[in-house]
C-alpha positions, 0 to 999 in steps of 0.5 A: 614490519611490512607485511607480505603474507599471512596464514592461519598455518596451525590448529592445535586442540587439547590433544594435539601433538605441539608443532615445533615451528622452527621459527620465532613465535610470541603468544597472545592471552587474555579474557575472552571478550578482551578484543584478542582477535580484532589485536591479531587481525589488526597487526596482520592487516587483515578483517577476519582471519582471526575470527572475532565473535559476539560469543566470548570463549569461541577460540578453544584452540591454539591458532598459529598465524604464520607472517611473512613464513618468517614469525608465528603469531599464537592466538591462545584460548580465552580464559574466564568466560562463565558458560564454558564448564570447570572442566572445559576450563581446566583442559584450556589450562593444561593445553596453554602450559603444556605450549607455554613450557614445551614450545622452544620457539616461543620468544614472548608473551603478550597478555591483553587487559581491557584499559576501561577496568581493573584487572580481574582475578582472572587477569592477575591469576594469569599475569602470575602464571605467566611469570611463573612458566618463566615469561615476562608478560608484556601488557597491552591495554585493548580498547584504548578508543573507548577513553577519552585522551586525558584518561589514559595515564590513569587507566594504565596507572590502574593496570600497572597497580592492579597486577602489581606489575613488575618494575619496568614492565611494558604497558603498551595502549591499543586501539583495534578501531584507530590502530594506535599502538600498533607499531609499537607492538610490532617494534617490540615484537620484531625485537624479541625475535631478533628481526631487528637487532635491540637497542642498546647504549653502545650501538646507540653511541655508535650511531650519534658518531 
């Protein structure tokens, strides 16, 4: 996707109203010092609209970043970030199942893993959680720089086991540093919203003719 403009268009907090956008939006979850907000700013092309911070568990809303007035990228509150109290903790929860069952607009969810690490009961929680609200996590494996290149199939192999991902699951490498993976996500992305039509067996054939 080529991008034209972008803004940080909505803030919900726990007791905001869910905004209904009327257009296609994919959501975005993952630890809190997993690299979400260098992802969100990455596929946006732009430094600092999502804010990054050396304090883990800063976003504590659900940011919605409108692109090209055409899709909305939603930034959901980090999760398992130790000084944020159980109830702090508990309220995030009930805001980000409250979005992911009342949004109609919202097409997929992404769920951020760091690629160095097994993933946490934390990450499997949610991975679960996720299916459960009827979304079928896509996988994106942060820190991708961090590995040396003969590491990586045994890293996303790891992830893969870790969550006991579903057959067929996507497990996309990302790098924030070299952007590698990005349009990747965004194919996949413009995909899901129906920007671009879905590959299939039959207009592939179409297209070899």
């Amino acid at each position: 996707m080529v991008i034209k403009n972008v803004s940080l268009d909505i803030v919900c907090g726990v007791t905001s109203k869910l905004p209904v956008t009327g257009r296609p939006e994919v959501a975005f979850a993952g630890k809190s010092n997993v690299g979400k907000s260098s992802l969100i700013n990455g596929l946006m092309n732009r430094k600092s609209l999502a804010r990054t911070s050396a304090q883990p568990g800063k976003t504590q809303t659900i940011n919605f970043y409108n692109v090209n007035d055409s899709i909305y990228l939603v930034d959901l509150p980090g999760y398992g970030y130790a000084k944020v109290s159980q109830t702090e903790k508990e309220k995030w929860g009930k805001m980000i199942e409250r979005y992911l069952h009342g949004s109609g607009d919202l097409k997929a969810v992404f769920l951020l893993i760091d690629i160095r690490h097994e993933p946490s009961e934390n990450d499997r929680i949610m991975y679960e959680w996720i299916l459960h609200n009827g979304y079928e996590p896509i996988i994106i494996a942060t820190k991708l720089d961090k590995l040396k290149r003969s590491q990586i199939q045994k890293h996303v192999k790891m992830i893969r086991q870790g969550l006991n991902l579903r057959p067929g699951g996507k497990i996309i490498p990302f790098s924030a540093e070299t952007k590698q993976g990005r349009e990747e996500i965004w194919d996949l992305i413009d995909e899901l919203t129906g920007m671009v039509p879905a590959v299939t067996e039959e207009n592939q054939e179409t297209v070899s003719e």
